[in-house]
MIGU-371171 format. One record per atom (N, C-alpha, C): residue number from 1; residue in three letters; atom name; x, y, z. Coordinates in Angstrom, 2 decimals, always signed. Layout:
# residues N
R   resi   resn   name        c1        c2        c3
R    NUM    ALA     CA         X         Y         Z
...
***
This chain:
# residues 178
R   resi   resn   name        c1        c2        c3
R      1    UNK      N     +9.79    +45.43    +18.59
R      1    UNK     CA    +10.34    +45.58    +19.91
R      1    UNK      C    +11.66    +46.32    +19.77
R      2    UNK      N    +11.60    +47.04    +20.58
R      2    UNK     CA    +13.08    +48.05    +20.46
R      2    UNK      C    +13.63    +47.20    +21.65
R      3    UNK      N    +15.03    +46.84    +21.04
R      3    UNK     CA    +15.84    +46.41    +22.28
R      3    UNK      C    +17.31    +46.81    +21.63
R      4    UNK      N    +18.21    +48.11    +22.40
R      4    UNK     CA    +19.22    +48.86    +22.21
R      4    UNK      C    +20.23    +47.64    +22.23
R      5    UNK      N    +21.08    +47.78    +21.87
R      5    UNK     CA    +22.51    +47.15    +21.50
R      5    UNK      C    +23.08    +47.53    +23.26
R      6    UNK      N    +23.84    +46.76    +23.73
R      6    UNK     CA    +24.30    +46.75    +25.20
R      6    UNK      C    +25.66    +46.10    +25.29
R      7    UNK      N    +26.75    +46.55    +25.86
R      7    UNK     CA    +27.87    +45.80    +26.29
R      7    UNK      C    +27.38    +44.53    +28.07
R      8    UNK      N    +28.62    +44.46    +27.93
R      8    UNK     CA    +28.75    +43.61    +29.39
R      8    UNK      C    +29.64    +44.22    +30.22
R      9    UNK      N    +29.65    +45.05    +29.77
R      9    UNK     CA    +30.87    +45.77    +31.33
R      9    UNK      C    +30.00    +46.37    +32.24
R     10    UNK      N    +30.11    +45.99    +33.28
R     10    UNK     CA    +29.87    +45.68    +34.81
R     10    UNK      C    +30.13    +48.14    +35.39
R     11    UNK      N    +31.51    +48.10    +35.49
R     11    UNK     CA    +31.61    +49.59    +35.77
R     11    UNK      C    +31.09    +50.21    +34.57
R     12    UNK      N    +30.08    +51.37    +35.03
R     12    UNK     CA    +29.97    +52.43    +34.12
R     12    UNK      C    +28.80    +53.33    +35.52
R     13    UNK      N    +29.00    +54.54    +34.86
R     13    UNK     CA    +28.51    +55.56    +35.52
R     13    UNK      C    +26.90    +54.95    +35.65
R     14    UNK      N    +26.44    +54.49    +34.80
R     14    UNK     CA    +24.88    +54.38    +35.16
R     14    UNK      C    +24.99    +52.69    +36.03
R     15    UNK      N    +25.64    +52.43    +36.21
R     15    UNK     CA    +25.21    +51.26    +37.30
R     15    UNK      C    +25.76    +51.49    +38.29
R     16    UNK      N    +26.72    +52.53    +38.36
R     16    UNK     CA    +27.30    +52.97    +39.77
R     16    UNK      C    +25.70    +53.89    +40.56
R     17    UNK      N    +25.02    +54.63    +39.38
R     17    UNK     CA    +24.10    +55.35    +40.06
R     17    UNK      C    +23.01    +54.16    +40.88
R     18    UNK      N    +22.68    +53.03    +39.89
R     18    UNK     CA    +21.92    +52.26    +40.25
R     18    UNK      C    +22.19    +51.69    +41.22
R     19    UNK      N    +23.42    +51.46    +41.52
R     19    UNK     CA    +23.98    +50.24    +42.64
R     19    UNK      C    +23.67    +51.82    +44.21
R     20    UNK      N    +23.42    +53.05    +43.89
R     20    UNK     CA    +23.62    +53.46    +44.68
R     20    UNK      C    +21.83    +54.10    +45.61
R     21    UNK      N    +21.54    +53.41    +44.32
R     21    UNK     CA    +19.67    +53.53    +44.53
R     21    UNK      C    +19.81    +52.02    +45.47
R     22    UNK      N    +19.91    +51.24    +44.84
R     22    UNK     CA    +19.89    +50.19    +46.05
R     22    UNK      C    +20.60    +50.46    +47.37
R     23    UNK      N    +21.51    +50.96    +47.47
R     23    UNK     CA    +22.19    +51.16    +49.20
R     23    UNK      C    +21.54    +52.32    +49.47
R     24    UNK      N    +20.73    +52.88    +48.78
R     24    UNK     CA    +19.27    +53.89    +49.58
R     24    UNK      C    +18.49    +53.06    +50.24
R     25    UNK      N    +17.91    +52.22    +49.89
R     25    UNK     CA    +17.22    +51.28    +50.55
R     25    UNK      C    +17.70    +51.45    +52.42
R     26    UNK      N    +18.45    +51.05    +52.48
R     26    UNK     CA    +18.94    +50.96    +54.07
R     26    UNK      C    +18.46    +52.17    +54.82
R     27    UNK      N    +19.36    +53.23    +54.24
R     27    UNK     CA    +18.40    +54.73    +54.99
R     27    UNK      C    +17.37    +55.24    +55.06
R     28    UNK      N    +15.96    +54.82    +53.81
R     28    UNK     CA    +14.92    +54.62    +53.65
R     28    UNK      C    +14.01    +54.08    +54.53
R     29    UNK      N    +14.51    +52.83    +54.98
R     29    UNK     CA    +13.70    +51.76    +55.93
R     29    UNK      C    +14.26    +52.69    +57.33
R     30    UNK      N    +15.38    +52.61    +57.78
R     30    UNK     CA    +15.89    +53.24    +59.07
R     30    UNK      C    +14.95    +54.67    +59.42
R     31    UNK      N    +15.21    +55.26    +58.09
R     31    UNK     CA    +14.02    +56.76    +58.73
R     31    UNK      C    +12.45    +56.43    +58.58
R     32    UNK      N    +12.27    +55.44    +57.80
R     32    UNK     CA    +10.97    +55.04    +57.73
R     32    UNK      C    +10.40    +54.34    +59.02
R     33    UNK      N    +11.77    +53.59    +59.74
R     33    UNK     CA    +10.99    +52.90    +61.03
R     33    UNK      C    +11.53    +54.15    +62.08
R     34    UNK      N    +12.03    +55.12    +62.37
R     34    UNK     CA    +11.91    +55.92    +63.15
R     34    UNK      C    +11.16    +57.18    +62.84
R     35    UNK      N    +10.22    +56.88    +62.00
R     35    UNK     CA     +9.20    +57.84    +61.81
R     35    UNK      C     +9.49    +59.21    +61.23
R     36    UNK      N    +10.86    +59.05    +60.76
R     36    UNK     CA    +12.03    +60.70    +60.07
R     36    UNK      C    +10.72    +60.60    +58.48
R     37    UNK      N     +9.71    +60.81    +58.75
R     37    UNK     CA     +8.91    +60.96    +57.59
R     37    UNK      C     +9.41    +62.12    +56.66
R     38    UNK      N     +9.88    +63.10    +57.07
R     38    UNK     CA    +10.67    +64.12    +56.03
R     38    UNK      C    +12.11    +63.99    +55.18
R     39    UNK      N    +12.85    +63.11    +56.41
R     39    UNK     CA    +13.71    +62.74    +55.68
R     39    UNK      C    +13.97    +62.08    +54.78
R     40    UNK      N    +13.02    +60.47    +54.92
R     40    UNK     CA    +12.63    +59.57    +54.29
R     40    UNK      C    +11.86    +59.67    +52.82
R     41    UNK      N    +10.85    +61.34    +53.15
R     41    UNK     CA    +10.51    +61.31    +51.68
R     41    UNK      C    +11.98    +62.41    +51.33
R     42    UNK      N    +12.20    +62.52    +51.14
R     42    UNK     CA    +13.82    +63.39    +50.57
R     42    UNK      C    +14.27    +62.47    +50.12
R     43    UNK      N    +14.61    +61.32    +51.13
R     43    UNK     CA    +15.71    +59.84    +50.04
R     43    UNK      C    +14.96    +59.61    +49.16
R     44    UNK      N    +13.42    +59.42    +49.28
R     44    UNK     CA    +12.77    +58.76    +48.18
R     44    UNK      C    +12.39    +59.68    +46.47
R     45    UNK      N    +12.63    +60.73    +47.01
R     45    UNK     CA    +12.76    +61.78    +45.89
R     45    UNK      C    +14.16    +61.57    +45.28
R     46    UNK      N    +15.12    +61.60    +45.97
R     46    UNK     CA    +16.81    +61.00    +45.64
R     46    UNK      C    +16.86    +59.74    +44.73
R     47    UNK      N    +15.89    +58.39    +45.45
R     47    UNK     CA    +15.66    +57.33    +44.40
R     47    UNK      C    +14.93    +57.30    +43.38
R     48    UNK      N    +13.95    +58.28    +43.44
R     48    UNK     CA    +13.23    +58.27    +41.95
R     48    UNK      C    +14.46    +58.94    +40.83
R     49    UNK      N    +15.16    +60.06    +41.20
R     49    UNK     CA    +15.63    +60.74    +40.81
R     49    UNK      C    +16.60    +59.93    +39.68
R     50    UNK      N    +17.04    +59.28    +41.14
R     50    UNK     CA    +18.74    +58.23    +39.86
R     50    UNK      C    +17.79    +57.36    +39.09
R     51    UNK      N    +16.89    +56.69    +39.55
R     51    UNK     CA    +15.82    +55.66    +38.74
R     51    UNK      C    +15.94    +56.94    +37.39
R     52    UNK      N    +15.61    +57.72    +36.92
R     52    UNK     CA    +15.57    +58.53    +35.75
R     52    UNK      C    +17.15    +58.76    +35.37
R     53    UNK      N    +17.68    +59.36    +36.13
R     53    UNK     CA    +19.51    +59.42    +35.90
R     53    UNK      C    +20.25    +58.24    +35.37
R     54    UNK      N    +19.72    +57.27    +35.80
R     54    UNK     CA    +20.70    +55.87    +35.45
R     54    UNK      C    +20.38    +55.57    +33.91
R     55    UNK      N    +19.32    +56.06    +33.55
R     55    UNK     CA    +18.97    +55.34    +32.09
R     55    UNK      C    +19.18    +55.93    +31.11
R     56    UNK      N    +19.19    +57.85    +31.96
R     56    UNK     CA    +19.56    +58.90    +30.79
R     56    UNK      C    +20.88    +58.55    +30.69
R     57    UNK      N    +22.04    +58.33    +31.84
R     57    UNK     CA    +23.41    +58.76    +31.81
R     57    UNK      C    +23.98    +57.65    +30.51
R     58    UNK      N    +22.93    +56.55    +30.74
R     58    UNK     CA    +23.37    +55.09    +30.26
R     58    UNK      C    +23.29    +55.30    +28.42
R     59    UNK      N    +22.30    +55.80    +28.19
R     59    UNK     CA    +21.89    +56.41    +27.26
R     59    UNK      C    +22.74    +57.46    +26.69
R     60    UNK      N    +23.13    +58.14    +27.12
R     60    UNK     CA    +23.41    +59.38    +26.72
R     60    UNK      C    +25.35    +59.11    +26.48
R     61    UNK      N    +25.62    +58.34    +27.19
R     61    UNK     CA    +27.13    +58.05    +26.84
R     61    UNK      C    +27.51    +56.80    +26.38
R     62    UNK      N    +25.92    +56.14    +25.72
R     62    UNK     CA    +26.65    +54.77    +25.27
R     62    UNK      C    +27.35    +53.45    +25.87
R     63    UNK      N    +26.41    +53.72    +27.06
R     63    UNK     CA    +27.01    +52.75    +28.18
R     63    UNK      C    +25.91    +51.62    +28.59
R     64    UNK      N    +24.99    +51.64    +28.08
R     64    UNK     CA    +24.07    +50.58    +28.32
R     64    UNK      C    +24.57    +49.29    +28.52
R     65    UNK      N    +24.48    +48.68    +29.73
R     65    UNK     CA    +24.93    +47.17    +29.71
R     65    UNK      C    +24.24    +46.25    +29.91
R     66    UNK      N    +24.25    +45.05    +29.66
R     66    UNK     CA    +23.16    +43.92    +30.28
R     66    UNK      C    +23.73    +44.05    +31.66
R     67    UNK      N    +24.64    +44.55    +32.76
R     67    UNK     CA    +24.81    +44.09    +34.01
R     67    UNK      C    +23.39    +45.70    +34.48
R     68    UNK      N    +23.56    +46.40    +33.67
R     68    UNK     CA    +22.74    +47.60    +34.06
R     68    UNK      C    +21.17    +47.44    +33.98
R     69    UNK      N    +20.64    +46.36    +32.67
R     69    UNK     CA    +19.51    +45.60    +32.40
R     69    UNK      C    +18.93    +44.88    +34.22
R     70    UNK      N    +19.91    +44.98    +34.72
R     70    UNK     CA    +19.96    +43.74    +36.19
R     70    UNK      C    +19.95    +44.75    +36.96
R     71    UNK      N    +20.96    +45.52    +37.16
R     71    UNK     CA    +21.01    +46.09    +38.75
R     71    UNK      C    +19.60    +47.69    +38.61
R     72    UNK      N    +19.40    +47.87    +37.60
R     72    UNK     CA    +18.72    +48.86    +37.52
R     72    UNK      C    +16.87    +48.19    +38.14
R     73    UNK      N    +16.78    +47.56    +37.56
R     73    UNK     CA    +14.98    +46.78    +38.21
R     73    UNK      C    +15.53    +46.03    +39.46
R     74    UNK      N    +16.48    +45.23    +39.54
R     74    UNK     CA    +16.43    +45.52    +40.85
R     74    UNK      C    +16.69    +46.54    +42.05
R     75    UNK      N    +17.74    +47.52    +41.71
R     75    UNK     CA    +17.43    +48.28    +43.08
R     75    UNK      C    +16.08    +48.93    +42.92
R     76    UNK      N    +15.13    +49.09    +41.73
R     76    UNK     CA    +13.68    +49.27    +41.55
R     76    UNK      C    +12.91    +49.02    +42.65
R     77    UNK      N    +12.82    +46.98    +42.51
R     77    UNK     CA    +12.23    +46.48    +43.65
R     77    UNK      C    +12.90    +46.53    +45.17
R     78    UNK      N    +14.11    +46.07    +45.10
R     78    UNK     CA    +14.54    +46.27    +46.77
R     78    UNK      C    +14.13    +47.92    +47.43
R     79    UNK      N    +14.22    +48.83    +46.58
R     79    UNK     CA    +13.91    +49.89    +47.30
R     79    UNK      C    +11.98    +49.95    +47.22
R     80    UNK      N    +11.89    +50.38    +45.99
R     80    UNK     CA    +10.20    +50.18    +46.14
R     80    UNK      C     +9.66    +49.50    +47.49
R     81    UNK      N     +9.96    +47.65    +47.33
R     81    UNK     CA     +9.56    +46.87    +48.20
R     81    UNK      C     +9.72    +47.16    +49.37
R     82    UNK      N    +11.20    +47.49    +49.69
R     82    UNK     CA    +11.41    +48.08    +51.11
R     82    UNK      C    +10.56    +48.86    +51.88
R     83    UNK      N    +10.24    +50.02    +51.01
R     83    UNK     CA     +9.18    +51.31    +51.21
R     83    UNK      C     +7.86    +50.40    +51.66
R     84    UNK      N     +7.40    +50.06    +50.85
R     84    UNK     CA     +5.79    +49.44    +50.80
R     84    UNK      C     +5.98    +48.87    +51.72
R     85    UNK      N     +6.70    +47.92    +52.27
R     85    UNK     CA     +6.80    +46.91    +53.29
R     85    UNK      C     +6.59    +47.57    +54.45
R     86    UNK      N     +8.00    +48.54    +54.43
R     86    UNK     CA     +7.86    +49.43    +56.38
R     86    UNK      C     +6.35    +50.08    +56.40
R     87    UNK      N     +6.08    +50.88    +54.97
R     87    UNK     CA     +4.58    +51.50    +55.56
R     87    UNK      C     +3.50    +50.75    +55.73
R     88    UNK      N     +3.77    +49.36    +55.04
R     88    UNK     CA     +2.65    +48.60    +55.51
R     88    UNK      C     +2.63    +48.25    +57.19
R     89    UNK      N     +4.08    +48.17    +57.64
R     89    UNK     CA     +4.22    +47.75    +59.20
R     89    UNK      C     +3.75    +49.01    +59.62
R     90    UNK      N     +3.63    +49.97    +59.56
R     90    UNK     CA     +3.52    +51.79    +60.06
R     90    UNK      C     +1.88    +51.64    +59.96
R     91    UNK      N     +1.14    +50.72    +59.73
R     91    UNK     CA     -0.14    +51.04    +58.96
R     91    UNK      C     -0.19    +52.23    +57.99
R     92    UNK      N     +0.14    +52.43    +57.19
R     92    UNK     CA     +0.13    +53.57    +55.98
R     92    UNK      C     -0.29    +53.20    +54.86
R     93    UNK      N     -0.25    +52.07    +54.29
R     93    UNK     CA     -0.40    +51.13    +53.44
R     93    UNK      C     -1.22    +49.67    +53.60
R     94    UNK      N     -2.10    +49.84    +52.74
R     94    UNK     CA     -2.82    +48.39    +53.02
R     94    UNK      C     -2.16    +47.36    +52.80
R     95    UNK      N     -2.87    +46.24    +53.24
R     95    UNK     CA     -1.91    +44.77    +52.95
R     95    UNK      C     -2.32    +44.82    +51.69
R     96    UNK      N     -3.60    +44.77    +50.89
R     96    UNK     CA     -3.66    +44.59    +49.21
R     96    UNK      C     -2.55    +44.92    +48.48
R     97    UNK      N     -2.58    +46.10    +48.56
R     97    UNK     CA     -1.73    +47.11    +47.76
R     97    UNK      C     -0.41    +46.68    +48.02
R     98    UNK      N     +0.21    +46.53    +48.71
R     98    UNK     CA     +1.68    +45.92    +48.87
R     98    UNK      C     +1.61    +44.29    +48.88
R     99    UNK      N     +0.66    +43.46    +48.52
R     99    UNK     CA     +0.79    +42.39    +47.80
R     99    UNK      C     +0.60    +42.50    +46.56
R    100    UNK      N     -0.18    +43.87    +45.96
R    100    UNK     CA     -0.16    +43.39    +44.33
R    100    UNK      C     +1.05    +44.16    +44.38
R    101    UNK      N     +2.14    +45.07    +44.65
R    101    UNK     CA     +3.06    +45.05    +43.88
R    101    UNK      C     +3.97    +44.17    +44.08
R    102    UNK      N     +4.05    +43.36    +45.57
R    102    UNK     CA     +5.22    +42.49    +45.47
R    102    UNK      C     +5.17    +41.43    +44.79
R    103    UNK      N     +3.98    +40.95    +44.42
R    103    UNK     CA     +3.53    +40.18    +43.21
R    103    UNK      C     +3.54    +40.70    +42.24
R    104    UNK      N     +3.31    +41.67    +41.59
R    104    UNK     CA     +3.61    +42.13    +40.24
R    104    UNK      C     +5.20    +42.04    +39.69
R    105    UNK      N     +6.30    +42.57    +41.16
R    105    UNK     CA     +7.61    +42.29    +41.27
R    105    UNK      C     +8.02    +40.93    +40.80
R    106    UNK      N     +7.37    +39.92    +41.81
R    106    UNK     CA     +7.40    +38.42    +41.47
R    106    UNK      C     +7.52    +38.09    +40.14
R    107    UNK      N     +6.40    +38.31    +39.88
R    107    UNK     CA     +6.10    +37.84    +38.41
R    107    UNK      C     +6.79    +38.49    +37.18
R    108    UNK      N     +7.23    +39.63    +37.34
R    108    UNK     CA     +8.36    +40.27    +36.20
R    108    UNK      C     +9.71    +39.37    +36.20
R    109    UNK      N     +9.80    +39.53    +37.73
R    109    UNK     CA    +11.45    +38.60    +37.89
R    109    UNK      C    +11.26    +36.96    +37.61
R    110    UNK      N    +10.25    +36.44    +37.56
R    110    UNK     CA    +10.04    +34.91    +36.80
R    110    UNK      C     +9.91    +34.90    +35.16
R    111    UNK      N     +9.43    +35.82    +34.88
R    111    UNK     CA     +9.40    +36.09    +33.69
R    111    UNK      C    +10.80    +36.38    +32.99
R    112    UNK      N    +11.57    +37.79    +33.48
R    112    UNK     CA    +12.51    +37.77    +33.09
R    112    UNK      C    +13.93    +37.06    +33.34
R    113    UNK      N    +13.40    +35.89    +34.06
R    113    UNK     CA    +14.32    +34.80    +34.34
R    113    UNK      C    +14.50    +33.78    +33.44
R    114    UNK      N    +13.24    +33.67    +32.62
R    114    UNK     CA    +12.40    +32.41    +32.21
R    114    UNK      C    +13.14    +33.32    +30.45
R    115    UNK      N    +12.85    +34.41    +30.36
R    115    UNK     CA    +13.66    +34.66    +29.25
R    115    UNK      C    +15.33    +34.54    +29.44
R    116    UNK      N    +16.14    +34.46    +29.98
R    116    UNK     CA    +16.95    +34.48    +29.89
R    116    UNK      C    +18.07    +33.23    +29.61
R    117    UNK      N    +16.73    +32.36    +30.74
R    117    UNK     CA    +17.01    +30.88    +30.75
R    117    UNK      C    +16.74    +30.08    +28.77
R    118    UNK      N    +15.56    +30.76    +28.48
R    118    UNK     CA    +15.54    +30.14    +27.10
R    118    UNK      C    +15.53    +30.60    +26.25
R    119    UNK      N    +15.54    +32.39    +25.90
R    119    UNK     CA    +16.25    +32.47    +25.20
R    119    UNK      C    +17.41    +33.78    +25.09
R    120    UNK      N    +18.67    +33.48    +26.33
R    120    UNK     CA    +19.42    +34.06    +26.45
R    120    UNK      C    +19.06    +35.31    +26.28
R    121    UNK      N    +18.47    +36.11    +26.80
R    121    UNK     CA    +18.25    +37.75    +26.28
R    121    UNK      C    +17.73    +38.01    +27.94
R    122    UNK      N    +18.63    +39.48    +28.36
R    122    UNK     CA    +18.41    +40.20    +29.23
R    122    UNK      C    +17.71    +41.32    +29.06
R    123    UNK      N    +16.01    +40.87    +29.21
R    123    UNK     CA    +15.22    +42.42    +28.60
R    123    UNK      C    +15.22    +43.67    +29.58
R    124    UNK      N    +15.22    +45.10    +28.72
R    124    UNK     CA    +15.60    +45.77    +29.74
R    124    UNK      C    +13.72    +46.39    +29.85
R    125    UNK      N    +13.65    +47.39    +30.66
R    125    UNK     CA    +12.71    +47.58    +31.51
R    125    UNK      C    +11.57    +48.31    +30.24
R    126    UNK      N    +10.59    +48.33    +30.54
R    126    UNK     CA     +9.40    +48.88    +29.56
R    126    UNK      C     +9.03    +50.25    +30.32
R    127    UNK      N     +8.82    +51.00    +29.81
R    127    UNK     CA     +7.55    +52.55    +30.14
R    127    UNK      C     +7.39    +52.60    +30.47
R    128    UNK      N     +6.34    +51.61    +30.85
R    128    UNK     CA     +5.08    +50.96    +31.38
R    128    UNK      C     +5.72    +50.62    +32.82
R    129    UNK      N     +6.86    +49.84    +32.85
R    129    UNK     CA     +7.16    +49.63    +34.06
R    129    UNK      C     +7.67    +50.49    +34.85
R    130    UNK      N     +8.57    +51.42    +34.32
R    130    UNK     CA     +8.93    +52.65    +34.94
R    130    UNK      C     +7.96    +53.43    +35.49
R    131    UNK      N     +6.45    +53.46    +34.49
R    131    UNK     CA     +5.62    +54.22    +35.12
R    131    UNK      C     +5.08    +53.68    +36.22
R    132    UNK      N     +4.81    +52.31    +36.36
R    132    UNK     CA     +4.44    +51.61    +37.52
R    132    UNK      C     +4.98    +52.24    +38.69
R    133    UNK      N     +6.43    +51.95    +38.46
R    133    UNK     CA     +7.27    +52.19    +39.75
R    133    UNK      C     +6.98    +53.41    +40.12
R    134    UNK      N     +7.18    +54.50    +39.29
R    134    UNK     CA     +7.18    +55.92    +39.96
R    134    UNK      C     +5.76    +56.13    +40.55
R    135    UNK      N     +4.64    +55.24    +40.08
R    135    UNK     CA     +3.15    +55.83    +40.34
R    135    UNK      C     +3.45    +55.02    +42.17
R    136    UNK      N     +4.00    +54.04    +42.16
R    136    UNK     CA     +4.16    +53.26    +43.81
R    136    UNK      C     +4.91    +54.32    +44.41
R    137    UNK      N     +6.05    +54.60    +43.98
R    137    UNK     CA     +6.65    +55.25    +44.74
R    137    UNK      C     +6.23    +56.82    +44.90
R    138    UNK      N     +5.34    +57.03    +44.28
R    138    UNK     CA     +4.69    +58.36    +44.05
R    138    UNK      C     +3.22    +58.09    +45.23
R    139    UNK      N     +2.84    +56.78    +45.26
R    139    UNK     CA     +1.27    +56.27    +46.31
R    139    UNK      C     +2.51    +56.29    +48.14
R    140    UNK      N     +3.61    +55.43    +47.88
R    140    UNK     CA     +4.43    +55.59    +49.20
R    140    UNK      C     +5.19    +57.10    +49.80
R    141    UNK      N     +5.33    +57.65    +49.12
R    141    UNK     CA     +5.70    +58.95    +49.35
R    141    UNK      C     +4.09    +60.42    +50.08
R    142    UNK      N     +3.50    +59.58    +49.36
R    142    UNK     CA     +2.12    +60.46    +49.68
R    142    UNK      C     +1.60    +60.22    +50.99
R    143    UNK      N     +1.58    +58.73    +51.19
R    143    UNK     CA     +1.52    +57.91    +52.32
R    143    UNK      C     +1.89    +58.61    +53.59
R    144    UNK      N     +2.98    +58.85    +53.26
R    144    UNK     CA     +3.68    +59.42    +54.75
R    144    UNK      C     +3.39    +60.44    +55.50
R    145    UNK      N     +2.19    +61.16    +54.43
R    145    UNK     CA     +2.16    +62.64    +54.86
R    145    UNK      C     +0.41    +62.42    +54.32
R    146    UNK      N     -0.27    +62.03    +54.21
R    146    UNK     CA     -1.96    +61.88    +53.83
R    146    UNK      C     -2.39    +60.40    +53.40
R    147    UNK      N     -3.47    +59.99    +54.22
R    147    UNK     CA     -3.85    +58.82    +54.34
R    147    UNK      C     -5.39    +59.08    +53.94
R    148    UNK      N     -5.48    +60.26    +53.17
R    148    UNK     CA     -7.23    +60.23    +52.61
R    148    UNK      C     -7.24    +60.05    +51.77
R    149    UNK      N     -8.16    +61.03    +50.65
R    149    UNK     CA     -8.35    +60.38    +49.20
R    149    UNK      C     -7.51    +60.49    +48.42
R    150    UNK      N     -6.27    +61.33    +48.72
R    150    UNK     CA     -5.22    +61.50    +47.64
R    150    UNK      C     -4.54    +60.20    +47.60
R    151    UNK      N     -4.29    +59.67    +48.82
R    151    UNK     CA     -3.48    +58.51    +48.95
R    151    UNK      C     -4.11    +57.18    +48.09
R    152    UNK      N     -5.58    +57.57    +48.40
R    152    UNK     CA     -6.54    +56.34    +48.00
R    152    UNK      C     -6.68    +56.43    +46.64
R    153    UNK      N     -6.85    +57.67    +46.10
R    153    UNK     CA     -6.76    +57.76    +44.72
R    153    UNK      C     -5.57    +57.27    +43.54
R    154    UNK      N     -4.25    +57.76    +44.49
R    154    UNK     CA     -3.20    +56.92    +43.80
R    154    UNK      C     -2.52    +55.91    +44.05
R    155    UNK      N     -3.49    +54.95    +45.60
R    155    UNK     CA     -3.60    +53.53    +45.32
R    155    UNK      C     -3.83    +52.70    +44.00
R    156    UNK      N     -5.27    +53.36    +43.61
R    156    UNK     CA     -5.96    +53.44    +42.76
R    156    UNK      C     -5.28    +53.07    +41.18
R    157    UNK      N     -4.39    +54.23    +41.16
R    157    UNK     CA     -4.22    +54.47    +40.14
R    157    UNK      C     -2.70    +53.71    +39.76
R    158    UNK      N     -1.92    +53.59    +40.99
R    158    UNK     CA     -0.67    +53.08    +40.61
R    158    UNK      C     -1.37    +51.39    +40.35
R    159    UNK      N     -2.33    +51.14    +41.00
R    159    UNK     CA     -2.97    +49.39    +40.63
R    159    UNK      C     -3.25    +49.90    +38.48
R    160    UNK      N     -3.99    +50.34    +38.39
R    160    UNK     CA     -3.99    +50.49    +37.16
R    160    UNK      C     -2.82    +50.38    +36.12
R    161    UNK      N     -1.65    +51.39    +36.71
R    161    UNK     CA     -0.32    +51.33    +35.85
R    161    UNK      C     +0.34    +49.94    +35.96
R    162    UNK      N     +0.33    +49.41    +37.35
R    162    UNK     CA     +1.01    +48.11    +37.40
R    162    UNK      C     +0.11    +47.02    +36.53
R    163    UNK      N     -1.34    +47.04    +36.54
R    163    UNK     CA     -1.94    +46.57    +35.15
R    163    UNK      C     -1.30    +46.28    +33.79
R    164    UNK      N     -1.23    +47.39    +33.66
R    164    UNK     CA     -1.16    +47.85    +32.25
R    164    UNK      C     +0.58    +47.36    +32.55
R    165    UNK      N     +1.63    +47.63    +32.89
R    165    UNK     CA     +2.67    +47.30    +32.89
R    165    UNK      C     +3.01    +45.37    +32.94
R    166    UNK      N     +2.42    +44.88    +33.86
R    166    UNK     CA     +2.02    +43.56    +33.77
R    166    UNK      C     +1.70    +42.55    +32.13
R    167    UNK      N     +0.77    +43.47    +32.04
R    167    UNK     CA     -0.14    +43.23    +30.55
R    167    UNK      C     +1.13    +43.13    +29.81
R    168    UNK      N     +1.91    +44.34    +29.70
R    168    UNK     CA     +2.78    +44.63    +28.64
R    168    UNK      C     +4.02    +43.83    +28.64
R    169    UNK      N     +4.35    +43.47    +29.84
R    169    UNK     CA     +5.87    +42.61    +29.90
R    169    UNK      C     +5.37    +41.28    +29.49
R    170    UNK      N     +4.24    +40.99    +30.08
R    170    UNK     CA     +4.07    +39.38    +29.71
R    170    UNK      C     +3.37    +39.16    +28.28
R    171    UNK      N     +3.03    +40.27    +27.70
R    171    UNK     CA     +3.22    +40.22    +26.01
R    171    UNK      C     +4.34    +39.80    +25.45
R    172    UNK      N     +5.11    +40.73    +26.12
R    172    UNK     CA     +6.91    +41.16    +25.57
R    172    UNK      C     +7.34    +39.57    +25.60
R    173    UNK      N     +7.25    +38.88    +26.86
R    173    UNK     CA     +7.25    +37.54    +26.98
R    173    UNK      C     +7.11    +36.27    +26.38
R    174    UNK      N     +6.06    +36.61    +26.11
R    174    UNK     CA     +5.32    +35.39    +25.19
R    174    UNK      C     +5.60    +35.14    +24.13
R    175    UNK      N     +5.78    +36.66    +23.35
R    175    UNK     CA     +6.51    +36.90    +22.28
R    175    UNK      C     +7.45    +36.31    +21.93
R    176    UNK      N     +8.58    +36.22    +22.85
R    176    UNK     CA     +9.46    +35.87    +23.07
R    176    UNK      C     +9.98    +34.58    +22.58
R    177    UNK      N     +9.15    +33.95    +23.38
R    177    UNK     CA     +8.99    +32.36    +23.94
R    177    UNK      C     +8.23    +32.15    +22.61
R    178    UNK      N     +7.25    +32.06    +21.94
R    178    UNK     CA     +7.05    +31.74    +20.76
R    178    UNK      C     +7.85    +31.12    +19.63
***
């Protein structure tokens, strides 16, 4: 298991980006419930964007923190979730599909609670999960603008990645806990 060496300091450029993927969330849902479908996919291209920025910057200057381990998967889910949620109210999105990811969400954040609780370690995010996210936010972005087979196809396919991402954390897990 690769797990990078991390401080605890709270300010650094990559959790400022992250903390700023989460206060996307707000303008996301707002153009998402007034139907600004162009604008809305623009923010959401903006949040994938820092989702990749926050980990290079973190990376790249030696700033990795356990507070960044935290705010980075979550503004993940608050924004993800946000998305899935309004298009599910928009009908754009099935109810399935935005229960397996808010359950897949669920179950990462019990998990990585459950490590922390026993054995002190803040794991940071897997591949696998990153790919999850971008394949959702890649099925919600499509959403807005085609509701045929492209959309259906990378229903499809983001269920697969969140699979396989699932699979892989609650390995990482067990492991753990062993």
């Amino acid at each position: 298991m690769n797990l990078q060496l991390s401080s605890d300091r709270f300010i650094t450029a990559s959790n400022a980006i992250s903390f700023v993927r989460l206060l996307l969330a707000v303008p996301v849902v707002v153009t998402l419930m007034r139907e600004q479908y162009a604008v809305a996919f623009v923010l959401c291209w903006i949040g994938a964007f820092t989702d990749w920025l926050d980990g290079y910057v973190a990376r790249r200057t030696g700033t990795v923190s356990e507070w960044g381990k935290i705010i980075d998967p979550v503004a993940d889910k608050v924004l993800v979730g946000s998305v899935v949620l309004v298009l599910l109210t928009k009908g754009l999105l099935p109810l399935w599909f935005v229960a397996a990811v808010i359950t897949r969400d669920v179950i990462i954040m019990i998990g990585a609670s459950l490590a922390r609780r026993r054995v002190q370690v803040i794991l940071p995010s897997l591949m696998s999960g990153k790919l999850a996210v971008s394949a959702i936010a890649l099925t919600g972005v499509v959403s807005m603008i085609d509701q045929g087979p492209v959309r259906d196809w990378l229903i499809v396919t983001s269920c697969a990645v969140m699979a396989v991402s699932l699979w892989q954390y609650t390995m990482r897990l067990h492991g753990l806990l062993r």
